[in-house]
N, C-alpha and C positions, 0 to 999 in steps of 0.2 A: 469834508463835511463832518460836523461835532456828533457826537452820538444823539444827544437828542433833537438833532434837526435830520437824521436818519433815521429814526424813532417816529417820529412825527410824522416823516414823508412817508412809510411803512402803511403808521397807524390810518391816515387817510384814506390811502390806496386799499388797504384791505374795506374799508369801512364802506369804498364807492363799490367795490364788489360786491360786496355783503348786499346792499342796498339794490343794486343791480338786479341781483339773484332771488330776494326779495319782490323787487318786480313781476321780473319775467325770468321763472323759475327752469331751470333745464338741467338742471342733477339730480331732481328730486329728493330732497335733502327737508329732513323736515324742519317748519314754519317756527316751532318751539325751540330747535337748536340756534337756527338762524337769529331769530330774536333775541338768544341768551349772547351769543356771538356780537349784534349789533352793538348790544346794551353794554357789554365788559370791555368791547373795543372805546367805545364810545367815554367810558370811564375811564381806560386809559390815558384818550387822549386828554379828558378833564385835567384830570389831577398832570401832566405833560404839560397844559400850557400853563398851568395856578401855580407850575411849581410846587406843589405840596404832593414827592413823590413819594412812598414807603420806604424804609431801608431796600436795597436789592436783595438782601435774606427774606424779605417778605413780602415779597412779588410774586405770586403763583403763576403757575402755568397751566390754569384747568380749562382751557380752551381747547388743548393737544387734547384733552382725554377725549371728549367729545368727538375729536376726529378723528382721532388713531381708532377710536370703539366704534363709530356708526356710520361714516363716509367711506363712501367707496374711494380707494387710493390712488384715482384716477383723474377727481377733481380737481383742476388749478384753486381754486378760493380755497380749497386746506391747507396747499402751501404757502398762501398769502397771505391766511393769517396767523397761521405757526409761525413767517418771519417776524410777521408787524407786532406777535406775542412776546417772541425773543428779543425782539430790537427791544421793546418797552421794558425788560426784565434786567438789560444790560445798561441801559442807560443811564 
């Protein structure tokens, strides 16, 4: 699998979480992270299938901060969207 169809598959998968957690909330993670999370994954994957990606020098990674600073380190959806952040930063 190409990087950006592992990218891709990443970015979804975090994205049905997110959406999930959004739902029916059970980390209690707050509703304004969550949403900043949806919205940047969700950009991601935009600009992922338009083809129109940044150079990889100018790809950030400010979703890590978010949850290395206010999630507790015990949640699976931090590390799923730290991959699907990295997968999209590598691609």
């Amino acid at each position: 699998m190409d990087r950006r169809a592992r990218a891709r598959d990443l970015l979804v998968s975090a994205l049905a979480e997110v959406d999930a957690e959004l739902a029916a909330p059970r980390y209690r993670l707050g509703r304004d992270q969550l949403d900043t999370c949806r919205a940047t994954l969700a950009g991601y994957l935009a600009a992922l299938d338009a083809g129109d990606l940044p150079p990889r020098r100018d790809r950030g990674e400010g979703l890590g901060r978010i949850i290395v600073d206010s999630w507790p380190y015990d949640v699976p959806l931090g590390n799923a969207i730290l991959q699907a952040e990295r997968a999209w930063r590598n691609c």
